[in-house]
Every structure is written in structure tokens, then in C-alpha cells.
DSSP file (Angstrom, degrees, kcal/mol; ACC not computed):
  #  RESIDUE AA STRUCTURE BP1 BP2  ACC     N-H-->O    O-->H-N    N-H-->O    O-->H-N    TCO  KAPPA ALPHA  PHI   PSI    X-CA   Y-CA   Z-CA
    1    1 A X              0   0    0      0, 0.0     2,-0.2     0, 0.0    73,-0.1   0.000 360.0 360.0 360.0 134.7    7.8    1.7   -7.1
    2    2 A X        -     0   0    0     71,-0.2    73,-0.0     1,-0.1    69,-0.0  -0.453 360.0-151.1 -75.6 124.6   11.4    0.6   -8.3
    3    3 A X        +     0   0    0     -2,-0.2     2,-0.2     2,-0.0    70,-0.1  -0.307  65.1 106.3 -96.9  44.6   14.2    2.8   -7.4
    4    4 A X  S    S-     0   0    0     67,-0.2    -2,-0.0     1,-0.2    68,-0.0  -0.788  79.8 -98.6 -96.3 167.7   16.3    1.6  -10.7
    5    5 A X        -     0   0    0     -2,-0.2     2,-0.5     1,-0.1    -1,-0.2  -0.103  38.9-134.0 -27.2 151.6   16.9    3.9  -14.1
    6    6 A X        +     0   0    0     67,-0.1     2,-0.2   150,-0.1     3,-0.1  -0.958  38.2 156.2-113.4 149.0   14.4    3.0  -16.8
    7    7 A X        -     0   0    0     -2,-0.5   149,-0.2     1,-0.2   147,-0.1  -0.686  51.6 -42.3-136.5-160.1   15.8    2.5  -20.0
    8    8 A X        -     0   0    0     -2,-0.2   147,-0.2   147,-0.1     2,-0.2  -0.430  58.5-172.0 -64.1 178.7   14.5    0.3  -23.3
    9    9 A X        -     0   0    0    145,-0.3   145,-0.9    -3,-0.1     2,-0.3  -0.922  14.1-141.7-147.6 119.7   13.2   -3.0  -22.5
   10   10 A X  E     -A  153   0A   0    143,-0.2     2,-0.3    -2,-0.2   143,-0.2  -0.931  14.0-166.4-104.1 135.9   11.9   -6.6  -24.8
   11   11 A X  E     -A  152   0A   0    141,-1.7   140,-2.0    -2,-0.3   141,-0.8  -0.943   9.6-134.1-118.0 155.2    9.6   -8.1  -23.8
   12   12 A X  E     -A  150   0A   0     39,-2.9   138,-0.3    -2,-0.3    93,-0.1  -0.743  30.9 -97.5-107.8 160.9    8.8  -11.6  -25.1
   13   13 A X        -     0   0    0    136,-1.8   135,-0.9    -2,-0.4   136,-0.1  -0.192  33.0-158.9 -49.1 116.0    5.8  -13.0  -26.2
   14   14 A X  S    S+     0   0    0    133,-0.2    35,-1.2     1,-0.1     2,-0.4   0.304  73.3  32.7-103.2  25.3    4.4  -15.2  -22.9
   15   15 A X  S    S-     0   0    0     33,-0.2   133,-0.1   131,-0.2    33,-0.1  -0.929  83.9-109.5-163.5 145.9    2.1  -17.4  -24.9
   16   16 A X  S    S+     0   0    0     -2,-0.4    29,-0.9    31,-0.4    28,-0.5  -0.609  82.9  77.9 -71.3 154.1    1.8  -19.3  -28.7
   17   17 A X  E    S-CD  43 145B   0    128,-1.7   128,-1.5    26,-0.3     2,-0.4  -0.979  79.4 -37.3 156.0-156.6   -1.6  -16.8  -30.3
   18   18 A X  E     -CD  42 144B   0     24,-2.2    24,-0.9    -2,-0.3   125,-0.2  -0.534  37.6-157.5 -98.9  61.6   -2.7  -14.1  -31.6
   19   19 A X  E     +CD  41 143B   0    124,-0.9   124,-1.5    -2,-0.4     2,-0.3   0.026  26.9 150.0 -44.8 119.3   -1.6  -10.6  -30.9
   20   20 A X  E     -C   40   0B   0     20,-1.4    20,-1.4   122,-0.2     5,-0.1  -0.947  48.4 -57.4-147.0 175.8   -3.8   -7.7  -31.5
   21   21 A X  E >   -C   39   0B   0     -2,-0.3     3,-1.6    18,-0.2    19,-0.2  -0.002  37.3-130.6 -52.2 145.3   -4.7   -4.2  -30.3
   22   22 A X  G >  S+     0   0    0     16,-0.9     3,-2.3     1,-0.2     9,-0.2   0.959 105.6  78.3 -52.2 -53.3   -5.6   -3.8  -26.9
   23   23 A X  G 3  S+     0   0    0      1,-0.5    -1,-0.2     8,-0.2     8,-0.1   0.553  94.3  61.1 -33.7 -31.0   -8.8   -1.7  -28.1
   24   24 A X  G <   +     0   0    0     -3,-1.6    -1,-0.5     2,-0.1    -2,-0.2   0.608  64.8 123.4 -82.7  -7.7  -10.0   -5.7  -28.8
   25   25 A X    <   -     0   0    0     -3,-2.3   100,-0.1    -4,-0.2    -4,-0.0   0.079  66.0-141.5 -41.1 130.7   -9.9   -6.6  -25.5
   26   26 A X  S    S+     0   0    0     98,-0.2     2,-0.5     2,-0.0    -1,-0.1   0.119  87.3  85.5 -99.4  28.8  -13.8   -8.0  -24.9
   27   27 A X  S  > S-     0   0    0      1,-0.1     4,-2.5    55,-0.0     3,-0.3  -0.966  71.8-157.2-108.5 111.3  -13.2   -6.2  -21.6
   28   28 A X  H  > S+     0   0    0     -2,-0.5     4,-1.1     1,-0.2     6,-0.4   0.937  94.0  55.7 -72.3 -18.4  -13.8   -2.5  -21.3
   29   29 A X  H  4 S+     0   0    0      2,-0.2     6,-0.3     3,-0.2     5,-0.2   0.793 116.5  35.2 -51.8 -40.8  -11.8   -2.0  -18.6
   30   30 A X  H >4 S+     0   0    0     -3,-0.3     3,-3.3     4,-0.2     5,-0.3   0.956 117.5  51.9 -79.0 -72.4   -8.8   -3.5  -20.4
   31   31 A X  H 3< S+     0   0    0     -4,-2.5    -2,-0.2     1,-0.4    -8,-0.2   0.243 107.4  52.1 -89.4  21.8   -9.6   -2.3  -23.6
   32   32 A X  T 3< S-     0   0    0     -4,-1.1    -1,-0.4    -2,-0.2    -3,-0.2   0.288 114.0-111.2-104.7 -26.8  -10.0    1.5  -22.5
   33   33 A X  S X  S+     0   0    0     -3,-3.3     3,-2.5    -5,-0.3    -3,-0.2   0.347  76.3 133.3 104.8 -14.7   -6.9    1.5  -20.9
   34   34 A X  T 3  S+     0   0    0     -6,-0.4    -4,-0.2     1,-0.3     3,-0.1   0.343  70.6  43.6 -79.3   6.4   -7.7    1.7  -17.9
   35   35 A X  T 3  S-     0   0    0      1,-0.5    -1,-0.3    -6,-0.3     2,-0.1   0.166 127.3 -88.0-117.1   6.6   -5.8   -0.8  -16.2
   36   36 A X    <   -     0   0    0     -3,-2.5    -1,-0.5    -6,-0.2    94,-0.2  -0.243  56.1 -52.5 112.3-161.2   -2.8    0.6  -18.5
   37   37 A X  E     + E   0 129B   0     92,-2.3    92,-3.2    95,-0.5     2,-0.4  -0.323  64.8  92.7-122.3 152.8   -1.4   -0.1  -21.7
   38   38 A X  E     - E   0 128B   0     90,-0.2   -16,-0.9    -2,-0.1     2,-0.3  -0.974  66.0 -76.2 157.6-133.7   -0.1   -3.0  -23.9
   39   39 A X  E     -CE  21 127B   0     88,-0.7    88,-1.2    -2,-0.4     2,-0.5  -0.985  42.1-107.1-156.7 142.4   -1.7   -5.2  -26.4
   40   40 A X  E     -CE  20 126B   0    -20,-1.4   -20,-1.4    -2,-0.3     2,-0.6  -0.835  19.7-152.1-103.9 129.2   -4.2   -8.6  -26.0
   41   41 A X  E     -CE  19 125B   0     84,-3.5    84,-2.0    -2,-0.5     2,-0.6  -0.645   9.8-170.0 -58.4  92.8   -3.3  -12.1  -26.6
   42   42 A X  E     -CE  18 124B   0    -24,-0.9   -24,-2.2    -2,-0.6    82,-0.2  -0.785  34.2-140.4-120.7 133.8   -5.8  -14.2  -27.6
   43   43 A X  E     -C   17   0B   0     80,-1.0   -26,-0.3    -2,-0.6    80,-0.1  -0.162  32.1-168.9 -98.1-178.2   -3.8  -17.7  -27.1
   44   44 A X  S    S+     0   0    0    -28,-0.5   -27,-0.2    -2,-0.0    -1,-0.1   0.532  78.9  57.6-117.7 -34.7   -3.5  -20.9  -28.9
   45   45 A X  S    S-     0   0    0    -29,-0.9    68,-0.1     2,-0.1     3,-0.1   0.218  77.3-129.7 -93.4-143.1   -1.6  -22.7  -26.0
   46   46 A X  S    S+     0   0    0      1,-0.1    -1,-0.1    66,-0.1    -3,-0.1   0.750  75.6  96.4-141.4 -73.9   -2.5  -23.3  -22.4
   47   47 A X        -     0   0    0     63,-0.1     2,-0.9    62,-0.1   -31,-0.4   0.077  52.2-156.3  80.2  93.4    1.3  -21.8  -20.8
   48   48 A X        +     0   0    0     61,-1.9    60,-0.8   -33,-0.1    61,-0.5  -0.730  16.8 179.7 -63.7  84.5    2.1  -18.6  -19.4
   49   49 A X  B     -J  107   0C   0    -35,-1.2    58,-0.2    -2,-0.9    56,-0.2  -0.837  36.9 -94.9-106.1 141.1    5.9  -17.6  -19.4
   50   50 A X        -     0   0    0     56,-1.8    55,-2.7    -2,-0.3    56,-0.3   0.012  21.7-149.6 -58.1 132.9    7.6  -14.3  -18.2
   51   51 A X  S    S+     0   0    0     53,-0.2   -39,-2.9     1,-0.1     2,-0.3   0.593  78.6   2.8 -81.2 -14.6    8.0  -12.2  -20.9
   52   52 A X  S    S-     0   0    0    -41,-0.2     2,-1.0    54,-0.1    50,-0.2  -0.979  98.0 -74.1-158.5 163.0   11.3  -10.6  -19.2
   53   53 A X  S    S+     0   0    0     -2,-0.3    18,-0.3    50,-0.1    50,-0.3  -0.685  70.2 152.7 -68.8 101.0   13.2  -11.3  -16.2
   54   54 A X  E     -F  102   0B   0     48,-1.1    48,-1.4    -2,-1.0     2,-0.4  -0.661  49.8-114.7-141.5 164.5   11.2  -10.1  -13.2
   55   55 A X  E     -FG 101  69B   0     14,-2.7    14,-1.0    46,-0.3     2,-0.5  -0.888  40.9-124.3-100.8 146.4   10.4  -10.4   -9.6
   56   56 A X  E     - G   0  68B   0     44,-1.5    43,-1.8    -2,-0.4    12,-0.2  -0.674  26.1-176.8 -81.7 139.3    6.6  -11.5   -9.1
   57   57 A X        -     0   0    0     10,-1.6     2,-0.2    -2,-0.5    -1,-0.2   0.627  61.4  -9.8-128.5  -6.4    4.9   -9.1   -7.0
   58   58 A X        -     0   0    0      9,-0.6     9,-0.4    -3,-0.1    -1,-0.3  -0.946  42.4-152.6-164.0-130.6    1.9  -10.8   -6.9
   59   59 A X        -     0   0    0     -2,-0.2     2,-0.2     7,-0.2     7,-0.2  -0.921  35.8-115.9 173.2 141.2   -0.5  -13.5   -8.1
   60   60 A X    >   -     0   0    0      5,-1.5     3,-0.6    -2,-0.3     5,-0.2  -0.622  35.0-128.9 -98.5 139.1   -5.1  -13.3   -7.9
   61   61 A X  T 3  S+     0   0    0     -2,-0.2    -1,-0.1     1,-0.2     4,-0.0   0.501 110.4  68.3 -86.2   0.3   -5.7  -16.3   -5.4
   62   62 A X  T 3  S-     0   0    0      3,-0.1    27,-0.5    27,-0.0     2,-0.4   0.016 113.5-127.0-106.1  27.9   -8.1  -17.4   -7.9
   63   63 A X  S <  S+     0   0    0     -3,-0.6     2,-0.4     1,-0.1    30,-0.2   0.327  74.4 111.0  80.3 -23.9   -5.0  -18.1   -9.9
   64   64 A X  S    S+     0   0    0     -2,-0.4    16,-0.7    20,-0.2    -1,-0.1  -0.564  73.1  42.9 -93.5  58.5   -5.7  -16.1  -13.5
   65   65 A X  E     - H   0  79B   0     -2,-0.4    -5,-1.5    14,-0.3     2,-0.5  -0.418  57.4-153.0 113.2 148.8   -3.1  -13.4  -13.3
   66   66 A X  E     - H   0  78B   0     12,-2.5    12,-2.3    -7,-0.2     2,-0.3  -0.966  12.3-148.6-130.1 120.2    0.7  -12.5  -12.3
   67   67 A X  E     + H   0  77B   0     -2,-0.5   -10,-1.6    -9,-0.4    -9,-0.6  -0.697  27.8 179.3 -43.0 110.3    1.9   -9.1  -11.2
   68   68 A X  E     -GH  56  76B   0      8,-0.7     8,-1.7    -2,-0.3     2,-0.3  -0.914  18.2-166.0-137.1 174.2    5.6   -8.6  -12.3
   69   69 A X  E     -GH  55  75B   0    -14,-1.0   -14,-2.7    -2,-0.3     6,-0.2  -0.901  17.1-138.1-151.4 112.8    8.2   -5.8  -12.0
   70   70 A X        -     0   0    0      4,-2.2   -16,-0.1    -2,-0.3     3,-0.0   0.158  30.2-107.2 -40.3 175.1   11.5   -5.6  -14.1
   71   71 A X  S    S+     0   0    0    -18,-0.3   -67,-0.2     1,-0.2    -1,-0.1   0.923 123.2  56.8 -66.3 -44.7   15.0   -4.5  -12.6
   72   72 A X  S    S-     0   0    0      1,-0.1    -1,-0.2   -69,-0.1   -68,-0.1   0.526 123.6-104.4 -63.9  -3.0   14.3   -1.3  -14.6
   73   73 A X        +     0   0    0      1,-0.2     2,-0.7   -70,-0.1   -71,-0.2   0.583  67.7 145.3 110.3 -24.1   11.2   -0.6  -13.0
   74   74 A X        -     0   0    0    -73,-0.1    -4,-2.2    80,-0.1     2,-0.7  -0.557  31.5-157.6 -95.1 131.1    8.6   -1.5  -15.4
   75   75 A X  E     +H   69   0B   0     -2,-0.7    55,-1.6    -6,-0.2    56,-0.4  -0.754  20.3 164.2 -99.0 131.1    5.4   -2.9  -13.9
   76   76 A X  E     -HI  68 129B   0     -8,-1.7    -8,-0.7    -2,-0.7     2,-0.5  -0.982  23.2-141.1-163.4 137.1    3.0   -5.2  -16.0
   77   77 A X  E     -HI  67 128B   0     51,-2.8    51,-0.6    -2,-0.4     2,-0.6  -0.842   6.7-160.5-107.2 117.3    0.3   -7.5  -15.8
   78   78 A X  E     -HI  66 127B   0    -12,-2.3   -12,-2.5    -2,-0.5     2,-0.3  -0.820  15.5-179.2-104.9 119.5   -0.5  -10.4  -17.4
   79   79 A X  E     -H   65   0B   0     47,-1.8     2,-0.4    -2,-0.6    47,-0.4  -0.793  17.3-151.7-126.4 133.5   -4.9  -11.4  -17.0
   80   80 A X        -     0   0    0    -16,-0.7     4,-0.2    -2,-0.3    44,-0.1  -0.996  64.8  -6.3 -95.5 119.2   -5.9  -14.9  -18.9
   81   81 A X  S    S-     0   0    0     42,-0.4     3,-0.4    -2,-0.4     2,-0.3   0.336  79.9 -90.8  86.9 137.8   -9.2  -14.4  -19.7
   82   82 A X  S    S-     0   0    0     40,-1.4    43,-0.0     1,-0.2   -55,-0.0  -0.620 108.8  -0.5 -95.3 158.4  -11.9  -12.1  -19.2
   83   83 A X  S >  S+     0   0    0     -2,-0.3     3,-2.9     1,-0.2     2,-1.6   0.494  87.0 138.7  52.2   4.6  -14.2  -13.0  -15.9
   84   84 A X  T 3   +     0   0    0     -3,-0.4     5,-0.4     1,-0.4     3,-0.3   0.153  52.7  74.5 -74.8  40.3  -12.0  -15.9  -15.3
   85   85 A X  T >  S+     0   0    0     -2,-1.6     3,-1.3     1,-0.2    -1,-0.4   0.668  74.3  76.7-113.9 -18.1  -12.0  -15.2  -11.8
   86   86 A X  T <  S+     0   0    0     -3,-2.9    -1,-0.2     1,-0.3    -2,-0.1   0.218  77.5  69.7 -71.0  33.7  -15.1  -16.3  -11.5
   87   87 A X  T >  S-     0   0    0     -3,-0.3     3,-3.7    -2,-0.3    -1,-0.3  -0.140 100.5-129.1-131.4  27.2  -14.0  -20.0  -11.7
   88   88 A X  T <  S-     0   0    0     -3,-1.3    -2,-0.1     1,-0.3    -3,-0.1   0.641  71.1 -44.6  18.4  57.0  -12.5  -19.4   -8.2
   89   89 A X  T >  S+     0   0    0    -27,-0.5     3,-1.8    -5,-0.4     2,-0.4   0.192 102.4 139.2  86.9 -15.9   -8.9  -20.9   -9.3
   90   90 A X  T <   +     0   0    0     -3,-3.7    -1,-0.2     1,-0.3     3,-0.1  -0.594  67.6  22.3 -89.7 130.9  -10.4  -23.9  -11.0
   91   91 A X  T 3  S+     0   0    0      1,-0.6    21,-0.6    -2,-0.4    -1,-0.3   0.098 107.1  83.7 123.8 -48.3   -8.8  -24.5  -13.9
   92   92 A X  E <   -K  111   0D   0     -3,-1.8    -1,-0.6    19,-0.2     2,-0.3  -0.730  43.7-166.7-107.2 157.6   -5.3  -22.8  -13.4
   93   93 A X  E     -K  110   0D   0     17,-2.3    17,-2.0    -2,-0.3     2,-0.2  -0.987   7.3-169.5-132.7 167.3   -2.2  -23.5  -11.9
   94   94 A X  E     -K  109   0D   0     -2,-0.3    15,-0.3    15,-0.2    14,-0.1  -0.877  10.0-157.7-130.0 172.9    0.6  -21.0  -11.2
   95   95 A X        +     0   0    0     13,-2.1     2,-0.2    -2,-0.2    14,-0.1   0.167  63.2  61.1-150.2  13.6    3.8  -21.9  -10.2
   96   96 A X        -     0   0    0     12,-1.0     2,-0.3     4,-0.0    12,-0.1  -0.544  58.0-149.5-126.3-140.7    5.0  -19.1   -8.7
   97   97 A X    >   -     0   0    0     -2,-0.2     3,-1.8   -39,-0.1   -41,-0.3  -0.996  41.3 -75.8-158.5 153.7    4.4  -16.9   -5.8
   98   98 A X  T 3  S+     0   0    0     -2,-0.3   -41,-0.2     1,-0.2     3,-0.1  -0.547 116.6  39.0 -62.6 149.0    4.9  -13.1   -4.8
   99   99 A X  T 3  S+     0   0    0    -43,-1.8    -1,-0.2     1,-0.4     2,-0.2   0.230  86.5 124.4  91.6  -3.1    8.7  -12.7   -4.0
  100  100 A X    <   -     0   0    0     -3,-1.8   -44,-1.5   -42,-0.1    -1,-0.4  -0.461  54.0-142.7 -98.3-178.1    9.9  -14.8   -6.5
  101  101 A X  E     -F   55   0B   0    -46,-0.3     2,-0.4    -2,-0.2   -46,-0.3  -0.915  28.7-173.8-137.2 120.0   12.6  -13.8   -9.4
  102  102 A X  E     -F   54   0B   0    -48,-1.4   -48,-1.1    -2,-0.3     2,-0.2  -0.989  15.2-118.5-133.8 109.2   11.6  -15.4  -12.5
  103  103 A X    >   -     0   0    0     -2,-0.4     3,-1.7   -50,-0.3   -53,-0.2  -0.455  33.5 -94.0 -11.6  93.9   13.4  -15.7  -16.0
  104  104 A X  T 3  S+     0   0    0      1,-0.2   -53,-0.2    -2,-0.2    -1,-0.1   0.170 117.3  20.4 -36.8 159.3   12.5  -14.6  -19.2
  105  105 A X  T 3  S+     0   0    0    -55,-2.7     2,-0.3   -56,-0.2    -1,-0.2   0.670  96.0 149.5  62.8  -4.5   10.8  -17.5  -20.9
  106  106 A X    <   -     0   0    0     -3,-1.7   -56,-1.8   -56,-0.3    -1,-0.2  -0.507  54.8 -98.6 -68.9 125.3   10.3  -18.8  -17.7
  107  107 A X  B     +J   49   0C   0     -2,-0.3   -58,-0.2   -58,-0.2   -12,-0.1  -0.088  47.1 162.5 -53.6 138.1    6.9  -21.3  -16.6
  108  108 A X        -     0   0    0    -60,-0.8   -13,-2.1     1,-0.3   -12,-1.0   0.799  53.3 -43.8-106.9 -42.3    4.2  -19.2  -15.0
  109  109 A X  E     -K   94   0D   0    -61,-0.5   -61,-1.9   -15,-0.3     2,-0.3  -0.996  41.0-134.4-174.0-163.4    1.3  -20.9  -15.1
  110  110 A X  E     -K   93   0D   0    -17,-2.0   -17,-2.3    -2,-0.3     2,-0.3  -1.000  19.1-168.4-154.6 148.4   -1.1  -23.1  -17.1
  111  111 A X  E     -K   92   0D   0     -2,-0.3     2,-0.6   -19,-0.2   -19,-0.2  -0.889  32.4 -95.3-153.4 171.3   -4.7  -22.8  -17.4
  112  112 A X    >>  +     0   0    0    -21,-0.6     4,-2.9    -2,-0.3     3,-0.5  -0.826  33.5 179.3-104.2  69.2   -7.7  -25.1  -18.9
  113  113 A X  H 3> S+     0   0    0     -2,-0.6     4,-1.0     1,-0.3    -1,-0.2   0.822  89.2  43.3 -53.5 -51.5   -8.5  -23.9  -22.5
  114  114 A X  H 3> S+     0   0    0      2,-0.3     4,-1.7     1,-0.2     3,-0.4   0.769 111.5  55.9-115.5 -27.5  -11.1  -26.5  -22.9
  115  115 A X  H <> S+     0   0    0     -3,-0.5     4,-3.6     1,-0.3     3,-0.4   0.984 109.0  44.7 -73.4 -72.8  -12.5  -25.7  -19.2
  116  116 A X  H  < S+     0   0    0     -4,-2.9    -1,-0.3     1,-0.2    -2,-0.3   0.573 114.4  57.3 -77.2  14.1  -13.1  -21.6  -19.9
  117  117 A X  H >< S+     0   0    0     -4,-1.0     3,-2.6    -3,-0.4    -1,-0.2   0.827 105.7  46.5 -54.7 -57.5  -14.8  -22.9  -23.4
  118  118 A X  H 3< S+     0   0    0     -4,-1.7    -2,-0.2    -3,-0.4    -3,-0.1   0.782 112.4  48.2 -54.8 -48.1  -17.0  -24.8  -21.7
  119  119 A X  T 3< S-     0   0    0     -4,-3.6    -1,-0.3    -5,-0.2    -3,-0.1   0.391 108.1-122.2 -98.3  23.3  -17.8  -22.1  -19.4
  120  120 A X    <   +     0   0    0     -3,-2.6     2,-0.6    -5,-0.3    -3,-0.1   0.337  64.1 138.8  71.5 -18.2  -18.3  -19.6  -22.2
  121  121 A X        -     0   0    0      1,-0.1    -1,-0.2   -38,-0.1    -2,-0.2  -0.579  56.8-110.0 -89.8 119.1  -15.7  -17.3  -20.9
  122  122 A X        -     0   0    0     -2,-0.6   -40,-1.4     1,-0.2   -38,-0.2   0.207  17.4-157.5 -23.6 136.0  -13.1  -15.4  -23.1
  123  123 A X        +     0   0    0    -42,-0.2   -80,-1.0   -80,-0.1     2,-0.7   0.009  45.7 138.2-112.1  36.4   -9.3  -16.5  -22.8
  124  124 A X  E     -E   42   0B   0    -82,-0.2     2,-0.3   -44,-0.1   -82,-0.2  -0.688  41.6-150.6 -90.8 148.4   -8.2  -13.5  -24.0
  125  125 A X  E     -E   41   0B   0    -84,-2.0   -84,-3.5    -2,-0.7     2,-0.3  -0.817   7.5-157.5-128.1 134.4   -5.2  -12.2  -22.2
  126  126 A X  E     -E   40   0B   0    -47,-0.4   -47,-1.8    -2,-0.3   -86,-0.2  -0.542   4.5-171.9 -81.0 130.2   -4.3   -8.7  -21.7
  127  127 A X  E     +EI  39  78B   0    -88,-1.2   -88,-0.7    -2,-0.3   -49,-0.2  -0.418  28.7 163.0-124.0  73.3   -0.8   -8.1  -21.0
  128  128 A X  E     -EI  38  77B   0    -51,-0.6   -51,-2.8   -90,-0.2     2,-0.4  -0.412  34.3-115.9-124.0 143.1   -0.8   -4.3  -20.0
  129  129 A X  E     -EI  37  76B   0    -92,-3.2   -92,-2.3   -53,-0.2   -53,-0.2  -0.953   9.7-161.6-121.9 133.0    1.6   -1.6  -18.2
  130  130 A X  S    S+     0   0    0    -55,-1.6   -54,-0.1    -2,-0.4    -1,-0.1   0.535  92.0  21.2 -88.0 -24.5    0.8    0.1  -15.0
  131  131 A X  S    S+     0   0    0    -56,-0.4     2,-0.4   -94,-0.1    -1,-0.2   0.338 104.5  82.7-143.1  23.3    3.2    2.8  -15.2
  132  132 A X        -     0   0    0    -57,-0.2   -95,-0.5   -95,-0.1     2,-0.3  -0.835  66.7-134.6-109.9 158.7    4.3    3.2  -19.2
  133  133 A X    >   -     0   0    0     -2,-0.4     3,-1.9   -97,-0.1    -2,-0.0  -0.904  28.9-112.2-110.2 135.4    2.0    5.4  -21.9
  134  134 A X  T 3  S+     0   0    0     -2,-0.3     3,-0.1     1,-0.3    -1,-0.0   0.225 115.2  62.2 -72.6  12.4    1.5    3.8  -25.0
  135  135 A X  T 3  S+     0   0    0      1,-0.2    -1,-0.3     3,-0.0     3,-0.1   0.343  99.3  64.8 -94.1  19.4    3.3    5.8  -27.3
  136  136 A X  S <  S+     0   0    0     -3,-1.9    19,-1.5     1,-0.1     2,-0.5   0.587  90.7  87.5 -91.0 -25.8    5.9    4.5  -24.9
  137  137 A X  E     -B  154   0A   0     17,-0.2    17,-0.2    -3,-0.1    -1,-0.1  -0.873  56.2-168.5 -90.5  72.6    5.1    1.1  -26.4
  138  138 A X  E     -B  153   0A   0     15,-1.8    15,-1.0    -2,-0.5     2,-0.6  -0.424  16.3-156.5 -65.0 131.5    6.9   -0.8  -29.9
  139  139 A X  E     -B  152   0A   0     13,-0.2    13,-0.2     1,-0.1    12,-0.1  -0.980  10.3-172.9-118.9 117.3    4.6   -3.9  -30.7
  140  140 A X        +     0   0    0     11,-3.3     2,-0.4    -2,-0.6    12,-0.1   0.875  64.5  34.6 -68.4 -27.8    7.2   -6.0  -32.6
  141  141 A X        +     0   0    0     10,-1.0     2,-0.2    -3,-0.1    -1,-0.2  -0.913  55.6 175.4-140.1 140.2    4.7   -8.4  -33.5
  142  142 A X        +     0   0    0     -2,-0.4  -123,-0.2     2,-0.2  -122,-0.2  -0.849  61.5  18.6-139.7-174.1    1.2   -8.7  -34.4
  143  143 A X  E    S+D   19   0B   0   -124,-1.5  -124,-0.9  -125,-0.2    -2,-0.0  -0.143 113.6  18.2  45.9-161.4   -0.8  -11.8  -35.5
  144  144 A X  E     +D   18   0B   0   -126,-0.2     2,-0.3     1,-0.1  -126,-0.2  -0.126  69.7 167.8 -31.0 136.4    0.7  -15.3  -34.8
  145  145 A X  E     -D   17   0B   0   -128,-1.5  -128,-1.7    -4,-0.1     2,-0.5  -0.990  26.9-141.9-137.4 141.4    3.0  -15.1  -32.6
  146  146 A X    >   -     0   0    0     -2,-0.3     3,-1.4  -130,-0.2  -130,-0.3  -0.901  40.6 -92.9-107.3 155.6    4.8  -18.1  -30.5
  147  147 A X  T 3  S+     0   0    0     -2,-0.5  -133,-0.2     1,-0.2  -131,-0.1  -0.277 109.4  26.8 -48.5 116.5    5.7  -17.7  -26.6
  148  148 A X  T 3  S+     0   0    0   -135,-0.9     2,-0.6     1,-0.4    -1,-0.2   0.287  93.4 132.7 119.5   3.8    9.3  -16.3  -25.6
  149  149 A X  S <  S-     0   0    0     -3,-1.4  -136,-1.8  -136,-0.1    -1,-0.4  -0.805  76.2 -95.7 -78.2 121.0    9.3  -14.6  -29.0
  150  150 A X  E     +A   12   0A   0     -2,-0.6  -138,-0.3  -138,-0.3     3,-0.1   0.123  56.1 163.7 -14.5  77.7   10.3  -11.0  -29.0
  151  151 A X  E     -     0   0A   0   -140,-2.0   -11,-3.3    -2,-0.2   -10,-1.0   0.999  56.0  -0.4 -76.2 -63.3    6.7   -9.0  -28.8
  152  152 A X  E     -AB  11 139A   0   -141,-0.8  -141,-1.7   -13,-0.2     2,-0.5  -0.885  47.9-139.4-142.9 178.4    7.5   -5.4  -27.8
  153  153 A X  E     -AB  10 138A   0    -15,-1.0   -15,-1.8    -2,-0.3     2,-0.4  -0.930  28.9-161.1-118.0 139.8   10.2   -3.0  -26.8
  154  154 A X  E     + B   0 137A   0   -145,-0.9     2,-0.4    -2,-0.5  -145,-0.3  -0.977  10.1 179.6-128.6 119.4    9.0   -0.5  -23.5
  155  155 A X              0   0    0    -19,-1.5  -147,-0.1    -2,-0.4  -148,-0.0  -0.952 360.0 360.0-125.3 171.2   10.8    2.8  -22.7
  156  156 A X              0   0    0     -2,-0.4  -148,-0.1  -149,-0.2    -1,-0.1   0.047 360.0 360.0-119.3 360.0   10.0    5.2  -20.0
């Protein structure tokens, strides 16, 4: 847990898509909340970019989700795809690592649209917060959306 203040936050959009409620999530786990709150992507591009300037804190060794943590404190996870872990990393690349300090708008990884078609498995991606409540949560944007575009504003 981050010993900074929390205050507001934007976060930006980490992919060209669709934004829509989590609740649509084809995950229940996601779309119950239960891995915490935000809204699901379901993308148009292949390119993950930090939605705020964060340290990574970690990274699935099968490649399909990044951990991140603001200055402020806020922690939030961004999953591409439901089940895509069963494609044991094939398919993705990341390009960072835990420890790193990343950019808004910054590359994260890249993954194989045409690959998790092929293998039937949803690419939609949850982008959800571990330690905010969603009436804590502004979603700026809904529908199209392009990556590094404003999405939502987070207070604690």
C-alpha cells in the first residue's frame, strides 16, 4: 500500500475500443466486482498503454495483464481477455517488467487479436481498481473510445 495522499486522478484510455459497463465483462469474476471496480474494454487495436503514470508492480508470466500503482496510491489492473492465460504467453508481448516507472500513454504490451479469435477466447479487457469503490469512479467516456484519451477521473 502507497504511503502518498490520494486525491482526483485521469486516467486515460489504454486502448482504441469500446468502453462499456463492467457488469458486461463475459467474466463473472470481473463483472461482479470482485476483483474491484472500473469499466471493460472491448478493443479495436492490438496495444496496451498506461493509462496514468505509474510504477508496474507486476506482470502474469503468461503475459496478459499489468499490475500498476499511481504516485497517489491508486492500484489498478489491466486483464486482456477473458481465459487468455490459457495460451501460456503466446500471443503477447509486454514490454515492461515489475519495478518499472512508466508514462502515461506509454507502450505496455501488444497481444494477437487474430490469434485469441482463432482460439475463441474473448479480448475483452477489464481495467478495474483494487482499492477504490465505484461511486468513487467518473467514466468520462463510453462507446468508442481511442487509447491515451481521457476515460475516467478516480478519487479516494
Amino acid at each position: 500500500m502507497a504511503l502518498f495522499s490520494k486525491g482526483k486522478e485521469v486516467f486515460g484510455c489504454p486502448m482504441d475500443g469500446e468502453v462499456r459497463p463492467l457488469d458486461e465483462t463475459p467474466d463473472r469474476a470481473f463483472a461482479d466486482g470482485l476483483l474491484g471496480d472500473g469499466v471493460v474494454i472491448f478493443p479495436s487495436g492490438d496495444k496496451v498503454f498506461a493509462p496514468s503514470a505509474a510504477k508496474v508492480n507486476f506482470t502474469f508470466p503468461t503475459r496478459h495483464a499489468v499490475g500498476l500503482e499511481t504516485k497517489s496510491g491508486y492500484e489498478y489492473l489491466i486483464h486482456v481477455g477473458i481465459n487468455t492465460n490459457q495460451l501460456k504467453g503466446e500471443g503477447f508481448h509486454i514490454y515492461v517488467e515489475p519495478g518499472d516507472y512508466v508514462n502515461k500513454g506509454q507502450l505496455l504490451l501488444e497481444f494477437d487479436q487474430k490469434l485469441l479469435k482463432e482460439k475463441n477466447l474473448s479480448e475483452a479487457t477489464p481495467i478495474v481498481f483494487a482499492n477504490v469503490e465505484n461511486d468513487n469512479i467518473e467514466v468520462l467516456k463510453a462507446g468508442r473510445v481511442k487509447a491515451n484519451e481521457d476515460l475516467m477521473v478516480v478519487k479516494k
